[in-house]
BADREN-165125 format. One record per residue (C-alpha): y, x, z. Coordinates in steps of 0.25 Angstrom, whole numbers, plus 5000, padded with zeros to 4 digits. Layout:
BEGIN
YXZ/...
//
This chain:
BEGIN
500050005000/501450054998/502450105009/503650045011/505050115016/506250045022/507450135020/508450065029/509550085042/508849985050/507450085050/507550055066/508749965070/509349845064/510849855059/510749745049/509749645043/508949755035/507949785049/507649635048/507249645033/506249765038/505749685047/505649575040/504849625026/504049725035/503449645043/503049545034/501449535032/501649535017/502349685020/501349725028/500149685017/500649775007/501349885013/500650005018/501850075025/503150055029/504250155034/505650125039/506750255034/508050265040/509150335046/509250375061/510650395066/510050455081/508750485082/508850525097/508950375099/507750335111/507350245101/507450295086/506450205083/506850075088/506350015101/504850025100/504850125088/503850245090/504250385086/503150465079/503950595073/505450635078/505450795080/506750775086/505950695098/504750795097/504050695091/503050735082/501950665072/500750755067/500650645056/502050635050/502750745057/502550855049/502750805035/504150725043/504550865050/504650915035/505650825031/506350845044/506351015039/506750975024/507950885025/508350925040/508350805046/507550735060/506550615055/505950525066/504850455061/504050345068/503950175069/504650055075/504249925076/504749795069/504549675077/504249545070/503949385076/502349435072/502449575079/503049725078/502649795066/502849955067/503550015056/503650165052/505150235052/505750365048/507150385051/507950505048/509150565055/510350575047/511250625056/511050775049/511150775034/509650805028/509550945020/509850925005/510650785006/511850834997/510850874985/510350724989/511850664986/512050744974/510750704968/511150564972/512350594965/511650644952/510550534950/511150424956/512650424954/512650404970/513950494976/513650524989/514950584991/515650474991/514850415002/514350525011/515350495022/514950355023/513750385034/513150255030/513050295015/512850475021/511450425032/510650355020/510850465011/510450565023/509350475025/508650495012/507950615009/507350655022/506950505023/506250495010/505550635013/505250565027/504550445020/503750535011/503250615023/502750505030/502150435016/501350555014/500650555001/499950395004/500850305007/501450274992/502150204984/503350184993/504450084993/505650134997/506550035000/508050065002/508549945012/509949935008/510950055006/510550125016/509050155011/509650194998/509850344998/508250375002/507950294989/508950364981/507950494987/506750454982/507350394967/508050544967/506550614970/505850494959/504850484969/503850384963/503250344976/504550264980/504950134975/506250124980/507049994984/508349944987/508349834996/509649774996/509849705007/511349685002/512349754993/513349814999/514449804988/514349664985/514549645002/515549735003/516449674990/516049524994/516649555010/517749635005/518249544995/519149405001/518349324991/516949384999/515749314991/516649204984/517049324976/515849424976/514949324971/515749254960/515949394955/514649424955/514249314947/515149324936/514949484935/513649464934/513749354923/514749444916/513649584917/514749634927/514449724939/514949734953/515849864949/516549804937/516849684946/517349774961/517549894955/516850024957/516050024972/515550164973/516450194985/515650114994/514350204998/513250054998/513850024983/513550184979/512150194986/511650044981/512250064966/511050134963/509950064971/509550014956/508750134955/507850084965/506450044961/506749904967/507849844973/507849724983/508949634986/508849544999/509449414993/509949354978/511349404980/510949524982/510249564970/511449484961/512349594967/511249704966/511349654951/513149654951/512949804957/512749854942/511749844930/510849934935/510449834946/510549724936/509849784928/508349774935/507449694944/508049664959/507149594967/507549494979/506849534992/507449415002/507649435017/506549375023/506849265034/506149235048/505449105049/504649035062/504448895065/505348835076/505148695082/506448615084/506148625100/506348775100/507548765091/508248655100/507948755111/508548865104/509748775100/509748725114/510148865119/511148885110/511948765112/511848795128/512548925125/513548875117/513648755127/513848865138/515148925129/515648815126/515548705134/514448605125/513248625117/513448615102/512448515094/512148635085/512248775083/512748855071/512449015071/512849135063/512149255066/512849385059/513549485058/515149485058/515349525045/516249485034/515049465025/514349345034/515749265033/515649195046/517049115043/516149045032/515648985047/516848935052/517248875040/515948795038/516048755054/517448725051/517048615042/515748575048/516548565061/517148415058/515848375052/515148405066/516048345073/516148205066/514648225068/514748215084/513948355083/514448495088/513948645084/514248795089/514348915080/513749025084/514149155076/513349275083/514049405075/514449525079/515449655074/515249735087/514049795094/513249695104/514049645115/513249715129/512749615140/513849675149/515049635139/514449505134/514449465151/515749495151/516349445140/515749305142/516149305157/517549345153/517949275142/516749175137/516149255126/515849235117/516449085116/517649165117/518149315112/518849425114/519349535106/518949675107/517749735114/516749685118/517049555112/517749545098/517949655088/518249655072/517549545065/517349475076/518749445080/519049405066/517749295068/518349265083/519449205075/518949135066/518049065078/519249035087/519948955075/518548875073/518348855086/519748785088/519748695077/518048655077/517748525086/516148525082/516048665079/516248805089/515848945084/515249035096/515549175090/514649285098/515049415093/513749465099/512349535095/511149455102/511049305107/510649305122/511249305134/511449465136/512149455122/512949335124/513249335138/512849235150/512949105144/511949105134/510749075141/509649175144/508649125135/509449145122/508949225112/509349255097/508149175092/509049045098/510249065089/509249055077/508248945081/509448865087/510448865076/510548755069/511448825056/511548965054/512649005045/512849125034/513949105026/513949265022/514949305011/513749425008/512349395013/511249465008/510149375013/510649325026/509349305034/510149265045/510649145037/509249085035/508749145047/508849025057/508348925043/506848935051/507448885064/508148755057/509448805056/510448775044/510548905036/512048915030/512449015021/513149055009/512649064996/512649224994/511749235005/510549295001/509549205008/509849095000/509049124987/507849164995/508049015003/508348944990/507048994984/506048974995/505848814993/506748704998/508348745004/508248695017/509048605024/509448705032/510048795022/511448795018/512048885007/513648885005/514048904992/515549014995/515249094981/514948944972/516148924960/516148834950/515948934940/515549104940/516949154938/517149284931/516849394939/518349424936/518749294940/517649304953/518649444958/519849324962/519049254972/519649294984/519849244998/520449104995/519349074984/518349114996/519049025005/519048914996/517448894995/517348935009/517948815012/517248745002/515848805007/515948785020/516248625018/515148625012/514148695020/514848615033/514448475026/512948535022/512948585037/513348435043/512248375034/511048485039/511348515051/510148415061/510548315066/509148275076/507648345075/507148295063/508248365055/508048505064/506648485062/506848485045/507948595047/506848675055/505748655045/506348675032/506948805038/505648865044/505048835028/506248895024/505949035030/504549035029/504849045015/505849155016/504949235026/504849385025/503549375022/503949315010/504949405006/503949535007/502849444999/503849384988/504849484986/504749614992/503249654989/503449604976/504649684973/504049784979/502849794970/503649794958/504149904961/503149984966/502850144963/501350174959/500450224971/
//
């Protein structure tokens, strides 16, 4: 059977949403059936760390430790000699509702350039157009590229001469340079991947720009109808070092994308991409049965916290879970609220919001106590530490204005990571846990200006919840093409015109043409909401039902069978 190597920042600890993609294809059974090994490659920033390896992680070779393997350490302390570099090699765990499956990991210590790494950025330079000098004080763009060669030598020692063909799989950016290695030494025995899990320059021109997706996606359309590429339309984009490194991912033997949107920008980049075969490889999206008892219990505890802040317990219970970003659009919220506000309250029924985001690293037990004893956090803010900082004043705001004009409606903004009580303070009860605000919700919102996949959108879809989202989310192909829509999914159409404008034309849609079909959007997704949301068991039973279908269908499990493995196999080296 064919190994498998994740190339990817999140080898140990999660920093974003690609650890979860791990966990999800790896421990899938299909996975499991038809690959033989599996080995995580990455950076280490501190090897001295207690626990390099994660919690529970066993080290099997680190010289810096005097830990030593007879098995890999002599071919691994080779590598060490030839590019001058520390290599700790051994496994961690990934825990799953099933069990713990034990993965192998290589990491590699950049914090000393390896021998040889300028002949590497000049041959870079020769073969793949790549200028690294542009970019080599960027330490985000500099850490991957020092990654590379001691980190493929790394995987080929601990392959041996048994364990090909390899899939190399470069898990955004980052994994890029060690495939640039092996397309640089042809060696045969890789397939290499880029897995896109976004691209950077489509997010970074859709944030940037006041008309966000309103504009990126109209342009996009008419470019594409008009054989235009994303250069001709925002000009050269070489200076930023993601646009420079994932330019040429084309020359990859396969290259992935995790939603529909994504391979249509893969496809804007340039002709190149256009040119040849992407394949899809959706996010995958847990799925459990949940009786309607335990989701009234989970509810229940939610409107008893927010009943403890506020003075009353909501009918229902609306939740966004993200990150403060400008690319999950969380005013797209407040204006849907702002609309569905009248209509809840003509409906005698009442709702809380609750938006847990963050900027700022997580709030300690100590500060959390404090600020909720002092001031009632986190129904009410204050500016600077521990409390508000950057984005999350800005959101603070907009919250305030809401929450004085709403009658049905009230956003509860925690500016936290975690939902117990040491996260959130006293009042919520002892017995919360994160799992509550997902069983207990009954609409998660999305509305993201740029979303990949958004598995946090569809997440809470098994639990009954509304999913509401907009349509460049990527989810929403992979739920539009696994049977029925369900009830409980809601798509908002921000980039819909009448007509594809010229590309040209496309450029103008700035902030007041955004506006205009936000408001527009949000009246309708507020009416849709009013229509869906359950009014009595039999509709929470329906809600429930049709949701769990729903992402049985979009299981990982599916996603490795469906489309991975067989993009996988099309691509696959002799051996």
């Amino acid at each position: 059977m064919p190994s498998v190597v994740h190339v990817t920042h999140e080898a140990i600890h999660a920093s974003g949403g690609i650890s979860s993609v791990l966990r999800g294809l790896i421990t899938s059974p299909a996975y499991a059936q038809r690959i033989g090994r599996t080995l995580l490659l990455g950076p280490v920033a501190d090897p001295d760390l207690p626990e390099p390896l994660g919690p529970g992680g066993t080290i099997i070779y680190d010289q810096g430790r005097g830990i030593w393997s007879a098995e890999v350490g002599p071919a691994l302390s080779q590598v060490e000699l030839r590019w001058g570099v520390r290599l700790l090699y051994g496994w961690r765990l990934m825990e799953t509702p099933g069990g713990r499956v034990g993965v192998e990991v290589l990491l590699v210590d950049v914090r000393q350039a390896p021998h040889g790494l300028g002949e590497f950025k000049y041959h870079l330079f020769q073969r793949l157009s790549l200028d690294s000098r542009r970019h080599e004080a960027v330490w985000e763009y500099e850490q991957y590229l020092r990654l590379a060669e001691p980190g493929l030598d790394g995987i080929r020692a601990l392959l041996g001469e048994e364990q090909y063909p390899c899939f190399l799989i470069a898990h955004e950016f980052m994994g890029l340079g060690t495939v640039y290695k092996a397309l640089l030494d042809q060696d045969r025995r890789f397939a290499t991947v880029f897995y896109a899990h976004e691209v950077a320059t489509a997010r970074l021109i859709t944030e940037a720009h006041p008309g966000h997706d309103v504009m990126f996606y109209n342009a996009l359309r008419g470019a594409r109808q008009a054989g235009v590429y994303l250069e001709t339309v925002f000009g050269p984009q070489d200076g930023y070092f993601k646009h420079a490194l994932i330019r040429q991912a084309w020359r990859c033997d396969g290259v992935f994308g995790v939603g529909d949107w994504v391979l249509e920008e893969l496809r804007f980049l340039g002709p190149e991409f256009a040119g040849r075969q992407l394949d899809l490889v959706y996010n995958g999206v847990p799925a459990a049965p949940l009786p309607l008892a335990q989701k009234e219990e989970a509810r229940g505890r939610l409107r008893a916290y927010a009943q403890s802040l506020l003075g009353w317990a909501p009918d229902l219970v609306f939740t966004h879970v993200a990150r403060l970003v400008t690319s999950k659009g969380l005013w797209r919220d407040l204006m849907v609220l702002e609309q569905l506000d009248p209509l809840l309250a003509a409906a005698g029924r009442s709702a809380v919001f609750v938006v847990l985001a963050t900027e700022g690293a997580r709030r300690d037990p100590a500060s959390v106590a404090r600020m909720a004893g002092e001031y009632g956090w986190p129904l009410v803010h204050r500016e600077g530490a521990p409390d508000l900082n950057g984005r999350e004043l800005d959101f603070d705001l907009l919250v305030r204005a809401f929450n004085t004009r709403s009658r049905a409606v009230k956003v509860l903004f925690v500016n936290q990571f975690g939902w117990d009580q040491a996260s959130c303070g006293p009042p919520m009860s002892a017995q919360m846990r994160f799992a509550d605000l997902r069983q207990g919700s009954d609409a998660e919102f999305g509305l993201s200006i740029y979303e990949p996949f958004g598995i946090a959108q569809v997440e809470p879809l098994s639990y009954g919840a509304i999913s509401v989202v907009s349509d460049v989310c990527g989810c929403v192909g992979f739920v539009k093409g696994v049977g029925p829509l369900p009830g409980g999914f809601l798509q908002g159409d921000y980039t819909r015109l009448p007509v594809t404008p010229d590309w040209r034309a496309a450029l103008g849609l700035g902030a007041a043409e955004r506006r205009e079909a936000e408001v527009r959007t949000s009246g309708e997704l507020a009416r849709a909401l009013a229509q869906r949301l359950p009014r009595g068991p039999r509709q929470s039973e329906r809600l429930l039902a049709e949701g769990y279908q729903t992402a049985k269908r979009m299981s990982w499990e599916r996603v490795v069978q469906e489309y991975l493995l067989p993009a996988l196999q099309r691509i696959a080296p002799p051996g």
